[in-house]
PDB file of N, CA, C and O in Angstrom:
ATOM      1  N   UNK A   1     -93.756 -89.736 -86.024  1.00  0.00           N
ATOM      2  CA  UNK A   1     -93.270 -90.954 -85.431  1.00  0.00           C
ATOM      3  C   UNK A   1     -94.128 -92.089 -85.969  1.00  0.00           C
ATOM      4  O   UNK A   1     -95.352 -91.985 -86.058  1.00  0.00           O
ATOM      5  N   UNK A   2     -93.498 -93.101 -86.300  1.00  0.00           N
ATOM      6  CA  UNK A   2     -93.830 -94.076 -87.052  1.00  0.00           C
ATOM      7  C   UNK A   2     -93.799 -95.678 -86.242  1.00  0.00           C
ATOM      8  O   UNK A   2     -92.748 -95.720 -85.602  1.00  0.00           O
ATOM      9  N   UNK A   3     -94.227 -96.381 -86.148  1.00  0.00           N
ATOM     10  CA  UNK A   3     -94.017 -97.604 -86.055  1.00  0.00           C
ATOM     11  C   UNK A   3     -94.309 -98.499 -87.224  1.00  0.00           C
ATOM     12  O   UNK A   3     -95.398 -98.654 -87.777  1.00  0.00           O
ATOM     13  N   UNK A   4     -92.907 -99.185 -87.572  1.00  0.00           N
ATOM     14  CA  UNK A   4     -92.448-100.167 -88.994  1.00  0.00           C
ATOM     15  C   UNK A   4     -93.174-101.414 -88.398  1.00  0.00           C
ATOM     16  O   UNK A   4     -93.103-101.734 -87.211  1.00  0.00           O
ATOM     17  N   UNK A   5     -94.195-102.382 -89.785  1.00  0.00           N
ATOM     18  CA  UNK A   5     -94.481-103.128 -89.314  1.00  0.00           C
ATOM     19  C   UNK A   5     -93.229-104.626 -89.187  1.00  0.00           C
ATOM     20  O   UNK A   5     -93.488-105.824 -89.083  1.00  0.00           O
ATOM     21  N   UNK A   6     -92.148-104.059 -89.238  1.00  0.00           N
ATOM     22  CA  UNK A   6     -90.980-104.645 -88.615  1.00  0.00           C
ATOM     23  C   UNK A   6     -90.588-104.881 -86.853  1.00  0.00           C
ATOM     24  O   UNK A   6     -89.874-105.597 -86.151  1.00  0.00           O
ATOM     25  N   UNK A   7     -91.487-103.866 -86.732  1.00  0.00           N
ATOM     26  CA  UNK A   7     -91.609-103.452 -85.018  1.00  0.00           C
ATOM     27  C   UNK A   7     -90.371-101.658 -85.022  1.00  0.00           C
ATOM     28  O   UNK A   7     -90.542-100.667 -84.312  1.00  0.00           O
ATOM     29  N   UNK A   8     -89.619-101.809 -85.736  1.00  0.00           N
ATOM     30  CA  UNK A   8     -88.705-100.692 -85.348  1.00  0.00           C
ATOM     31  C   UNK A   8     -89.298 -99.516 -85.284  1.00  0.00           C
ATOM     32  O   UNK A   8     -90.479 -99.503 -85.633  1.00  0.00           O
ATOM     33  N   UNK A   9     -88.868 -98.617 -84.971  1.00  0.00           N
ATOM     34  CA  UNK A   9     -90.048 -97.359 -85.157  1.00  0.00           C
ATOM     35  C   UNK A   9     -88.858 -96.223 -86.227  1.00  0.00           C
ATOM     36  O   UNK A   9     -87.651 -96.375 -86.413  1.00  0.00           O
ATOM     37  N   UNK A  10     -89.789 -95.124 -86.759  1.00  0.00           N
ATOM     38  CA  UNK A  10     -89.332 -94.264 -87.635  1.00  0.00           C
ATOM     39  C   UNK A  10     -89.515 -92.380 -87.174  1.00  0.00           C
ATOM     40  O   UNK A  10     -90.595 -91.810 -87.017  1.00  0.00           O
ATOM     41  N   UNK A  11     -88.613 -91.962 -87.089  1.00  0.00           N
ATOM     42  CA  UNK A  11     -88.704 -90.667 -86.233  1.00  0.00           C
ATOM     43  C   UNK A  11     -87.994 -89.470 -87.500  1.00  0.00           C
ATOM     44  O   UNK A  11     -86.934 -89.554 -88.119  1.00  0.00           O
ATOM     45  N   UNK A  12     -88.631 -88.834 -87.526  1.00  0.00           N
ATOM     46  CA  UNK A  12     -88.132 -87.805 -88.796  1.00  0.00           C
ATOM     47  C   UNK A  12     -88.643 -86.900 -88.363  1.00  0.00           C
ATOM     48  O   UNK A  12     -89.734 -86.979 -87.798  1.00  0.00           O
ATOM     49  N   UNK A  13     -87.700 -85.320 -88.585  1.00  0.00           N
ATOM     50  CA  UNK A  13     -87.857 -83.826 -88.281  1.00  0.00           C
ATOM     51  C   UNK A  13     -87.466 -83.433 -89.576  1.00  0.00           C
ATOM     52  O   UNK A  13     -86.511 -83.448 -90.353  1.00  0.00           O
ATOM     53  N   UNK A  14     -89.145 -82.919 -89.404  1.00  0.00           N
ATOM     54  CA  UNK A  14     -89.538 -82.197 -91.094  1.00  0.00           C
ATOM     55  C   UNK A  14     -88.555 -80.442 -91.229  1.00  0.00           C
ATOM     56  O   UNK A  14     -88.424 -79.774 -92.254  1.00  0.00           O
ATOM     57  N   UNK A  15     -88.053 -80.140 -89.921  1.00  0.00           N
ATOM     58  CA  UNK A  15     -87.435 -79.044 -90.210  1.00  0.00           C
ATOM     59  C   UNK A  15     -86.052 -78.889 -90.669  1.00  0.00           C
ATOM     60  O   UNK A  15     -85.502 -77.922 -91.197  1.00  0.00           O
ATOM     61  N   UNK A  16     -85.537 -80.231 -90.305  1.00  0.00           N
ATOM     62  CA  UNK A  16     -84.098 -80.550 -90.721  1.00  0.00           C
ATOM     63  C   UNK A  16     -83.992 -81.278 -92.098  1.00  0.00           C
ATOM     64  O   UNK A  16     -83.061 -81.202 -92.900  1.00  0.00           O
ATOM     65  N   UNK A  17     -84.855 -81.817 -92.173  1.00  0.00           N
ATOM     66  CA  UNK A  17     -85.405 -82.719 -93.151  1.00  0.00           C
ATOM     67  C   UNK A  17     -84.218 -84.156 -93.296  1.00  0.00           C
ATOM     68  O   UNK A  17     -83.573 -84.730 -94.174  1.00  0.00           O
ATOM     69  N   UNK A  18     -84.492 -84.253 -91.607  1.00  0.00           N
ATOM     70  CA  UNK A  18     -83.560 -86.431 -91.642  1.00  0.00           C
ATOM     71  C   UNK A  18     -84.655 -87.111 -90.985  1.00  0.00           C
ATOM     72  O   UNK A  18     -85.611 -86.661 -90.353  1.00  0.00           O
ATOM     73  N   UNK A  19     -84.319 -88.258 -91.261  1.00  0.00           N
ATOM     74  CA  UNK A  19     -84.653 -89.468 -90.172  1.00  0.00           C
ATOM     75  C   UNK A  19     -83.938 -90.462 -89.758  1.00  0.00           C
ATOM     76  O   UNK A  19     -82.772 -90.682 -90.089  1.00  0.00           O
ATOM     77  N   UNK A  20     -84.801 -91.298 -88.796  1.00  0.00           N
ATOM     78  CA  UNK A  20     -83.933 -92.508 -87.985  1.00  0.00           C
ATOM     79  C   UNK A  20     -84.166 -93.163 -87.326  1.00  0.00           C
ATOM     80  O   UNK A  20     -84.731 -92.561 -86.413  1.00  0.00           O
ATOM     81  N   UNK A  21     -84.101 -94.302 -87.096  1.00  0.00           N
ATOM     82  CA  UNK A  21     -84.669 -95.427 -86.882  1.00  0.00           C
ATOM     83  C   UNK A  21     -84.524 -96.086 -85.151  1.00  0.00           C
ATOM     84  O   UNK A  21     -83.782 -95.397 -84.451  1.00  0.00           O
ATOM     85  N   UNK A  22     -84.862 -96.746 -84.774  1.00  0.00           N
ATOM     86  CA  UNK A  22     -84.455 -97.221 -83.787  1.00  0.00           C
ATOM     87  C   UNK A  22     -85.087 -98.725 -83.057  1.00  0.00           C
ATOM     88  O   UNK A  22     -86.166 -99.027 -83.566  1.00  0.00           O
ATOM     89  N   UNK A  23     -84.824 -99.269 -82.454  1.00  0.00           N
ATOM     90  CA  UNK A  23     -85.852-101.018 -82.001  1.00  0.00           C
ATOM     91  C   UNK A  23     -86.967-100.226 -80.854  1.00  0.00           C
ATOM     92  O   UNK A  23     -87.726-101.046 -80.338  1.00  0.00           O
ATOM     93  N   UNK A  24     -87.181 -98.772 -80.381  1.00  0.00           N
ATOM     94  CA  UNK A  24     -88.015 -98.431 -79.756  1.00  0.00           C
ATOM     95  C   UNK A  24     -88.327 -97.313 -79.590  1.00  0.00           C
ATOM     96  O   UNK A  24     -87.300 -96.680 -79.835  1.00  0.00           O
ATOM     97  N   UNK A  25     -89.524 -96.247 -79.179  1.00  0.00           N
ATOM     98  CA  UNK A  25     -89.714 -95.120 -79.874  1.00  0.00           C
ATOM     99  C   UNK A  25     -88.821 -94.174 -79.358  1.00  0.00           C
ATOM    100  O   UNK A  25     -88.426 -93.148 -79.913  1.00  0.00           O
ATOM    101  N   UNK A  26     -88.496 -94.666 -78.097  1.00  0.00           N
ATOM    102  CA  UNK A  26     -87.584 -93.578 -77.122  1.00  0.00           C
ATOM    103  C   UNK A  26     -85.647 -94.029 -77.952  1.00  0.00           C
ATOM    104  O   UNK A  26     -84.616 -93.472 -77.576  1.00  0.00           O
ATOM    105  N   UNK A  27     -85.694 -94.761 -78.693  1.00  0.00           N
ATOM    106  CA  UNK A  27     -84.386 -95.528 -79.297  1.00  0.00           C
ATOM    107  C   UNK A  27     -84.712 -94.611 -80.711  1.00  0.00           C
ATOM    108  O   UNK A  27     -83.754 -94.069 -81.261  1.00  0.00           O
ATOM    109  N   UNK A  28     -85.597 -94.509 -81.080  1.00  0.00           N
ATOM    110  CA  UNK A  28     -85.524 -93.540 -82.539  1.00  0.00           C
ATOM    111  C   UNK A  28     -85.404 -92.562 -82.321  1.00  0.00           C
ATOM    112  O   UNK A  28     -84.864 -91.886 -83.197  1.00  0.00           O
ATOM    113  N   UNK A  29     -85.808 -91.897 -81.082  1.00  0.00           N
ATOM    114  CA  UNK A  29     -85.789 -90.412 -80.588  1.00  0.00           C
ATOM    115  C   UNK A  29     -84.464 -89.885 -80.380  1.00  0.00           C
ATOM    116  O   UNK A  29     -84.042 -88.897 -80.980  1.00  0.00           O
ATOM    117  N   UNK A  30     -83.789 -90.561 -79.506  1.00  0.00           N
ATOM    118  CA  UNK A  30     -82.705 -90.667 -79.256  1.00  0.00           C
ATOM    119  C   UNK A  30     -81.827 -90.679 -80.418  1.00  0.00           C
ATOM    120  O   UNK A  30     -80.968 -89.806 -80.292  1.00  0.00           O
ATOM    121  N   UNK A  31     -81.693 -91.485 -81.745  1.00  0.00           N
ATOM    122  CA  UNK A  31     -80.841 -91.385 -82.545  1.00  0.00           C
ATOM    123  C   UNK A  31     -81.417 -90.521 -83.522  1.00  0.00           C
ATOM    124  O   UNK A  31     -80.640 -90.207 -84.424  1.00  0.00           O
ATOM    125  N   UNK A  32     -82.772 -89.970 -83.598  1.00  0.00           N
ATOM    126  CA  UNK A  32     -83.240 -88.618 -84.066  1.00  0.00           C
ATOM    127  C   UNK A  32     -82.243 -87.445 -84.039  1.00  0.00           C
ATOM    128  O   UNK A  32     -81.737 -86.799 -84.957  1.00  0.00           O
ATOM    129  N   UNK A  33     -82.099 -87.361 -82.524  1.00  0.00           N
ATOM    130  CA  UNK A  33     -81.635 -86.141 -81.785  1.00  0.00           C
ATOM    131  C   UNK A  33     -79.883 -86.239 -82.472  1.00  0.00           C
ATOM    132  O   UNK A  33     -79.387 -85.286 -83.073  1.00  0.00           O
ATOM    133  N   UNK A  34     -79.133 -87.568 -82.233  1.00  0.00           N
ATOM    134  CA  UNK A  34     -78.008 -87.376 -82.389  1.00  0.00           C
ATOM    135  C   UNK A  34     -77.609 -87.418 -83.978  1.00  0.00           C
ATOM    136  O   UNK A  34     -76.458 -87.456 -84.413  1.00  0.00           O
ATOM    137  N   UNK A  35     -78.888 -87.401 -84.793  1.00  0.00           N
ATOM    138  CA  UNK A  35     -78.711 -86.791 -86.525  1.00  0.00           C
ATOM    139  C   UNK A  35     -78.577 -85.363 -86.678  1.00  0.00           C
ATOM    140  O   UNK A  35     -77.702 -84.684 -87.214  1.00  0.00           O
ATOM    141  N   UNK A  36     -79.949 -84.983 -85.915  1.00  0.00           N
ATOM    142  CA  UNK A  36     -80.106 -83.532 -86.593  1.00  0.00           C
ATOM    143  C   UNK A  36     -79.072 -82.349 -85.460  1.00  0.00           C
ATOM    144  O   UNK A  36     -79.113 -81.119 -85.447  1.00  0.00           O
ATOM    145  N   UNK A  37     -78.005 -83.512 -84.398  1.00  0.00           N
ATOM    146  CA  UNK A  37     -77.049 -82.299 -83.887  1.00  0.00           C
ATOM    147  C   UNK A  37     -75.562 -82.752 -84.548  1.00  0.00           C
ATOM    148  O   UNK A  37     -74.539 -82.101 -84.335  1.00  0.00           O
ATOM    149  N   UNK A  38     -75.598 -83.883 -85.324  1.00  0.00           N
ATOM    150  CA  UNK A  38     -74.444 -83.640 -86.368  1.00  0.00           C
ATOM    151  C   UNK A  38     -74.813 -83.150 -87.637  1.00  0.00           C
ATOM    152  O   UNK A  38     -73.936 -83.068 -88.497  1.00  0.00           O
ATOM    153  N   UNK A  39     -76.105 -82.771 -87.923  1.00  0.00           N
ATOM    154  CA  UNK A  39     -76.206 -82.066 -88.819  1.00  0.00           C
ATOM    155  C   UNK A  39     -76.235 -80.485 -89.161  1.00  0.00           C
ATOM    156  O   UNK A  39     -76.054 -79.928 -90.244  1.00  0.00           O
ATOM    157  N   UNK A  40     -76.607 -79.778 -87.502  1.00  0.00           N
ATOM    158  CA  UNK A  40     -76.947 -78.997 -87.265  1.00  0.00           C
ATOM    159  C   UNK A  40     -75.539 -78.304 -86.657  1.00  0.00           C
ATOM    160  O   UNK A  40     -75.081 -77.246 -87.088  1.00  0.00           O
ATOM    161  N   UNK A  41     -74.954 -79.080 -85.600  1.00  0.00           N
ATOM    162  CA  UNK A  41     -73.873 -78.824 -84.702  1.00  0.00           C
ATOM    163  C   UNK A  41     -72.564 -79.197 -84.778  1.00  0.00           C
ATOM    164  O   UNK A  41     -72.014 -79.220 -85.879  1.00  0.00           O
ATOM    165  N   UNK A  42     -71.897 -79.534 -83.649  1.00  0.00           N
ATOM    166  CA  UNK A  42     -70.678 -79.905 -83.701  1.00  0.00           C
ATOM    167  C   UNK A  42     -70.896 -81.677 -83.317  1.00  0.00           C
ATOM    168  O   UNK A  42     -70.072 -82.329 -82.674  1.00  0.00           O
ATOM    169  N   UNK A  43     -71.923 -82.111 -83.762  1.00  0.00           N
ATOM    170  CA  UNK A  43     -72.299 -83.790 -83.404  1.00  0.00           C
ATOM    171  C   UNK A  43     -71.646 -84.257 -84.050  1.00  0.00           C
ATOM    172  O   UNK A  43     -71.133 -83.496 -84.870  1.00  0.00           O
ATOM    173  N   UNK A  44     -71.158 -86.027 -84.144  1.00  0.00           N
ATOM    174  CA  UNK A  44     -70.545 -86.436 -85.034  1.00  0.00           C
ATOM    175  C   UNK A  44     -68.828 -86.533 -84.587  1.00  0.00           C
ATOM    176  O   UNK A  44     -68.164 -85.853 -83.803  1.00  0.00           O
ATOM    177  N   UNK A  45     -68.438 -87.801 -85.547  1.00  0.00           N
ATOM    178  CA  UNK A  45     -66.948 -88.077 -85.210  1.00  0.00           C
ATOM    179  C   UNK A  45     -66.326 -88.611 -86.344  1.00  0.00           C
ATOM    180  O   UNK A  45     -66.751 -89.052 -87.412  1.00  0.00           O
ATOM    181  N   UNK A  46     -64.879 -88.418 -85.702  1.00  0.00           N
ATOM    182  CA  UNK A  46     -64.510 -89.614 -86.689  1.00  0.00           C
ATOM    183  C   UNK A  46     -65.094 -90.677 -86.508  1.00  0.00           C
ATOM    184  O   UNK A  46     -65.613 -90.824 -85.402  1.00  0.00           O
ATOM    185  N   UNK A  47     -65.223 -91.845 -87.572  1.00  0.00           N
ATOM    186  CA  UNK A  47     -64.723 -93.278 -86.955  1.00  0.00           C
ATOM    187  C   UNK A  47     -63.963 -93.846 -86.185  1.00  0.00           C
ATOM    188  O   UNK A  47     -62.858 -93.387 -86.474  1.00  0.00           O
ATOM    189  N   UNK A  48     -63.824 -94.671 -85.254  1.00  0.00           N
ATOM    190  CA  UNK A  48     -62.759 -95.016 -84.462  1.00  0.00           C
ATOM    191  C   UNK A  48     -62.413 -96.355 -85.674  1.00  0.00           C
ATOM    192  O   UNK A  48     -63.209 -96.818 -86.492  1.00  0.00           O
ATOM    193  N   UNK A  49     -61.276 -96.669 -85.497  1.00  0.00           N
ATOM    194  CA  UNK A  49     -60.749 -97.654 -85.781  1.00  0.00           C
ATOM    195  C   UNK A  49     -61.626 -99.254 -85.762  1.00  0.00           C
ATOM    196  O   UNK A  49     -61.675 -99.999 -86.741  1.00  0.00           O
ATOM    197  N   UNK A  50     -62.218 -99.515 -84.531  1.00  0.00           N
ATOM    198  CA  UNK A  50     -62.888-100.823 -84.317  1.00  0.00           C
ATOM    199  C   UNK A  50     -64.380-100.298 -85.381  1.00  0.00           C
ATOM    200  O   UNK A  50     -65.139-101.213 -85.699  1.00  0.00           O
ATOM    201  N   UNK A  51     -64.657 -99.145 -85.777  1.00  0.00           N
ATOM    202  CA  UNK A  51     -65.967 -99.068 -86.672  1.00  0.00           C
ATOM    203  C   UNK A  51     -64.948 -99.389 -87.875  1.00  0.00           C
ATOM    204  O   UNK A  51     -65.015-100.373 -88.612  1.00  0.00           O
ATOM    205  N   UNK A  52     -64.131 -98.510 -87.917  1.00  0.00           N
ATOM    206  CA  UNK A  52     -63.676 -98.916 -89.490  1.00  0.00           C
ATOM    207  C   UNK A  52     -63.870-100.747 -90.001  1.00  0.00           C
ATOM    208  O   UNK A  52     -64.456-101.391 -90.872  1.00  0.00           O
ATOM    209  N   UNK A  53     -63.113-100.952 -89.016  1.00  0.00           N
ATOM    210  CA  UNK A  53     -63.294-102.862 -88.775  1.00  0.00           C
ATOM    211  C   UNK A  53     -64.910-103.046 -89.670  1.00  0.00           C
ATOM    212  O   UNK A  53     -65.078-103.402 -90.837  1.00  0.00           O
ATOM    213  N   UNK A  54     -65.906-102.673 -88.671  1.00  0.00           N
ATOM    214  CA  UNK A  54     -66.792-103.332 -88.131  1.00  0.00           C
ATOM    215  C   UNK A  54     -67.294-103.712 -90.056  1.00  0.00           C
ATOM    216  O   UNK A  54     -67.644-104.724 -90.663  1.00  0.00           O
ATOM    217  N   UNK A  55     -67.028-102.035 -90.480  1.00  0.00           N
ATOM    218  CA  UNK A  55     -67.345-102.325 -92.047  1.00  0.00           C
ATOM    219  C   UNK A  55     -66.674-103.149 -93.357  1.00  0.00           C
ATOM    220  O   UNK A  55     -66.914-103.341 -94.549  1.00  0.00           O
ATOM    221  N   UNK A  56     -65.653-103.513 -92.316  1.00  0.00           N
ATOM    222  CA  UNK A  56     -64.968-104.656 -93.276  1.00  0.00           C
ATOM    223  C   UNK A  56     -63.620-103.605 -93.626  1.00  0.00           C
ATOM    224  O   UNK A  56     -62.958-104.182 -94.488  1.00  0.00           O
ATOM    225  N   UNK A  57     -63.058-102.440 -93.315  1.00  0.00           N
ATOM    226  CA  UNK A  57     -62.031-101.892 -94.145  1.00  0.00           C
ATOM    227  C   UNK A  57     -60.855-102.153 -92.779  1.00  0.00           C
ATOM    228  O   UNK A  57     -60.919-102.132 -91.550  1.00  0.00           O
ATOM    229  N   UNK A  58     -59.969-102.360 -93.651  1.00  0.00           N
ATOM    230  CA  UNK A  58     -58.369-102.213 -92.527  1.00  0.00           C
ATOM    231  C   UNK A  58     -58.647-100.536 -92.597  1.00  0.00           C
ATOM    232  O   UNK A  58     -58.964-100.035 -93.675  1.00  0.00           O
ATOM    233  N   UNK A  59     -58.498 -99.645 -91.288  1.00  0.00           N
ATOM    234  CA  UNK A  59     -58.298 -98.840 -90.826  1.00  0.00           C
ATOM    235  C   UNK A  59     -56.636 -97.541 -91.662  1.00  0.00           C
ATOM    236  O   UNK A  59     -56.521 -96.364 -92.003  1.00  0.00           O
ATOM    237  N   UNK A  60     -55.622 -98.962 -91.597  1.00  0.00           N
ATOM    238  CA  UNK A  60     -54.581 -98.505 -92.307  1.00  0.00           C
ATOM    239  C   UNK A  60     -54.924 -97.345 -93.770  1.00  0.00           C
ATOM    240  O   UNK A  60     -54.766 -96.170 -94.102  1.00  0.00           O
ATOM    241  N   UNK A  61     -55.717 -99.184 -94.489  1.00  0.00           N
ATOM    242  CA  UNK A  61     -55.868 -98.840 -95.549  1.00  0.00           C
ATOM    243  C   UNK A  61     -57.281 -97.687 -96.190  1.00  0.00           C
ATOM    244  O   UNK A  61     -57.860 -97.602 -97.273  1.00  0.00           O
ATOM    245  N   UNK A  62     -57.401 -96.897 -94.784  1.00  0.00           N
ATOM    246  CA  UNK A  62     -58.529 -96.260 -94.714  1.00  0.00           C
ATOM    247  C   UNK A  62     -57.768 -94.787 -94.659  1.00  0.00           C
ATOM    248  O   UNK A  62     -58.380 -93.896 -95.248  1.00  0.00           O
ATOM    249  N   UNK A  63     -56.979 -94.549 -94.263  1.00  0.00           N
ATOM    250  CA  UNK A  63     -55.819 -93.182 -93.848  1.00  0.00           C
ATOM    251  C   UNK A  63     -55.473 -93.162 -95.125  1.00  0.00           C
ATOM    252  O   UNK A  63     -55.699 -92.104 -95.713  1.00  0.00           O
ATOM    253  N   UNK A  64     -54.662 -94.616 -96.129  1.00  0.00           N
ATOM    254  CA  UNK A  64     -53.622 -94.220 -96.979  1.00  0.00           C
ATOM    255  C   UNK A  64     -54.309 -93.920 -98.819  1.00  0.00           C
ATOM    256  O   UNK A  64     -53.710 -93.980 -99.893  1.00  0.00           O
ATOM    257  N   UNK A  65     -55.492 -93.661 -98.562  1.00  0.00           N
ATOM    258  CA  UNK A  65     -56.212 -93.803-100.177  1.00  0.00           C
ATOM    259  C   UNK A  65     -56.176 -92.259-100.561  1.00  0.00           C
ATOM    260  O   UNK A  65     -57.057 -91.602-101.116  1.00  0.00           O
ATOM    261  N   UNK A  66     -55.044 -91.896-100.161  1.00  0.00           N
ATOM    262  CA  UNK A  66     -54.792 -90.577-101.037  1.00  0.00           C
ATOM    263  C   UNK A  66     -56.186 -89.655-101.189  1.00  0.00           C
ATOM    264  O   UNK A  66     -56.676 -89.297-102.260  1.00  0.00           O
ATOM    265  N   UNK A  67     -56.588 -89.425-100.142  1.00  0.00           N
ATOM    266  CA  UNK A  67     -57.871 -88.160-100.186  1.00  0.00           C
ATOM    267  C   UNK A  67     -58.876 -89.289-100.434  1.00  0.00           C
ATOM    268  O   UNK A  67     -59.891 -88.984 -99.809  1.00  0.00           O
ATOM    269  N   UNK A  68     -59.061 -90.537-101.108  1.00  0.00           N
ATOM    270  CA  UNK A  68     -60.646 -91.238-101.762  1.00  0.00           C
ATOM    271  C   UNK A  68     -60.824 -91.985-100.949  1.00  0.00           C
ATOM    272  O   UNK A  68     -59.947 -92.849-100.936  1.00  0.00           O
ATOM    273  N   UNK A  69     -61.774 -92.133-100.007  1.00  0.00           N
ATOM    274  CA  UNK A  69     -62.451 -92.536 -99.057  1.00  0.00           C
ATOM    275  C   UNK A  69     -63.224 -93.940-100.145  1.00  0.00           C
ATOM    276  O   UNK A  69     -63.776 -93.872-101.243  1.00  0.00           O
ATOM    277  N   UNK A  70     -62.865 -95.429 -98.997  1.00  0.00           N
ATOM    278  CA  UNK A  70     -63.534 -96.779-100.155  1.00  0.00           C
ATOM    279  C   UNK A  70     -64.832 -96.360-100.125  1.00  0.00           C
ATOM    280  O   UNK A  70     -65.334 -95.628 -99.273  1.00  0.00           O
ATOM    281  N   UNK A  71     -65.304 -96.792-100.974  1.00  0.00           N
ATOM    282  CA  UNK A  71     -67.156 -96.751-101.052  1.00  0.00           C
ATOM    283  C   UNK A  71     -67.367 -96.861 -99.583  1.00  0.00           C
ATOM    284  O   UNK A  71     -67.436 -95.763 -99.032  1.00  0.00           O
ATOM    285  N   UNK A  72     -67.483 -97.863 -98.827  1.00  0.00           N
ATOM    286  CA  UNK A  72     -68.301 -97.781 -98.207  1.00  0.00           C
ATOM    287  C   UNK A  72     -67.993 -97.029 -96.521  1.00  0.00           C
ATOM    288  O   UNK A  72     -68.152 -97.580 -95.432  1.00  0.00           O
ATOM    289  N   UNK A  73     -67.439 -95.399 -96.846  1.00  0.00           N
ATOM    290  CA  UNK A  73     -66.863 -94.556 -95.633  1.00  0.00           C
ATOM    291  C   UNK A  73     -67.835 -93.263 -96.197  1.00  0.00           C
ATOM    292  O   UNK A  73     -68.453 -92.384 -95.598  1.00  0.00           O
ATOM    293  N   UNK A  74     -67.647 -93.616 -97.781  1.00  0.00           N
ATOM    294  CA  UNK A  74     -68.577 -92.264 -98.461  1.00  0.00           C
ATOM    295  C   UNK A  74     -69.867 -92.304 -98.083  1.00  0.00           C
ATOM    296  O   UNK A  74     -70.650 -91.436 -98.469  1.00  0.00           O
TER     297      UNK A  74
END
């Protein structure tokens, strides 16, 4: 566990081998945990629609790219 001299802190499990960040140590822990159980488990989702947004892609045009996901879904 790390604290960035940004203030954020840095939380990494050397057995999974991820990390992750968070604005507080119990906030990195927390999104620690929900890496290494979509990495590990059944964690993890689709995108909903309002994330697709959030990254700038129409949602539509996120379904219809024939299997190729835009850069920035990969």
């Amino acid at each position: 566990m790390l604290k960035n001299p940004n203030g954020q802190w840095t939380a990494r499990d050397l057995r999974v081998g991820v990390t992750a960040q968070g604005e507080s140590r119990d906030g990195a822990l927390d999104n620690l945990d929900a890496v290494v159980e979509a990495v590990e488990g059944d964690g993890g989702q689709p995108p909903t629609d309002d994330e697709i947004r959030e990254l700038g892609v129409d949602p539509e045009d996120a379904r219809t790219q024939d299997g190729e996901l835009p850069d920035v879904l990969q």
